[in-house]
C-alpha positions in Angstrom: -0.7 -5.6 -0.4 1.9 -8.3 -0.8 -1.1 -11.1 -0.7 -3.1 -9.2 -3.1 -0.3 -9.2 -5.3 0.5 -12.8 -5.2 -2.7 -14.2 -5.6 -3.2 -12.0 -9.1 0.4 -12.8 -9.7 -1.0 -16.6 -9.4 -4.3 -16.2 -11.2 -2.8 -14.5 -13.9 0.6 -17.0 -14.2 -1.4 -20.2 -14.8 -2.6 -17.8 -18.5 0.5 -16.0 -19.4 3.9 -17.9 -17.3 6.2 -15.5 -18.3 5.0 -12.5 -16.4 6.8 -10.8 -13.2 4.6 -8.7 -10.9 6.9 -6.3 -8.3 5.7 -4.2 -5.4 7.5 -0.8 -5.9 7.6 2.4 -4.3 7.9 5.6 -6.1 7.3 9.3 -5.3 5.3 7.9 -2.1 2.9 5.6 -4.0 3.6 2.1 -4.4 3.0 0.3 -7.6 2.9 -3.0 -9.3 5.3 -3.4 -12.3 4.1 -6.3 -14.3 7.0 -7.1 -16.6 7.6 -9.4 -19.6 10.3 -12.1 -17.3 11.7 -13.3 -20.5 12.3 -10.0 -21.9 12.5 -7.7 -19.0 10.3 -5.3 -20.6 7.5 -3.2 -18.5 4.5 -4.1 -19.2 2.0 -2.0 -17.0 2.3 -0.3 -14.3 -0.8 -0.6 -11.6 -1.6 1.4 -9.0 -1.6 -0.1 -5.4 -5.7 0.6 -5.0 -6.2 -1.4 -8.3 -4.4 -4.7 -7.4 -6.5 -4.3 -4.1 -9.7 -3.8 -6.3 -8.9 -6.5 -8.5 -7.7 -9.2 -5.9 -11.0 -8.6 -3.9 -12.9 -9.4 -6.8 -11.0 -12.5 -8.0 -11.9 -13.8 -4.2 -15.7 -12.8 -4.9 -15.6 -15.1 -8.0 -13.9 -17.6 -6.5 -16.3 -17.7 -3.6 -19.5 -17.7 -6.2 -17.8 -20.4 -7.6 -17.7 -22.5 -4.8 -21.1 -21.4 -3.6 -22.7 -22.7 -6.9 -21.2 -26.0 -6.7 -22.5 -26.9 -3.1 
């Protein structure tokens, strides 16, 4: 989860800088806040299954990527 996190966290830094992403756990779920670092504001909160979703499919365009310039 913590991988999956950073590498969004990464992908989506080099676009918007100012943007936090924390793992937190509430009511037995865990979520990712995204927050506004300058501001502090919450900007979304995503569900654990999501960041998975969405990490696995950066990778799968990263690897197409790579595959297409070989």
């Amino acid at each position: 989860m913590r991988l999956a996190t950073r590498q969004v966290e990464q992908a989506v830094r080099a676009q918007a800088g100012s943007l936090a992403f924390n793992i937190t756990e509430a009511a037995g779920k865990t979520m990712v806040t995204v927050t506004d670092s300058d501001t502090g504001t919450v900007l979304r909160q995503i569900p654990a299954d999501e960041i998975l979703s969405l990490s696995q499919a950066m990778n799968n365009m990263q690897g197409l990527l790579l595959s297409q310039r070989a």
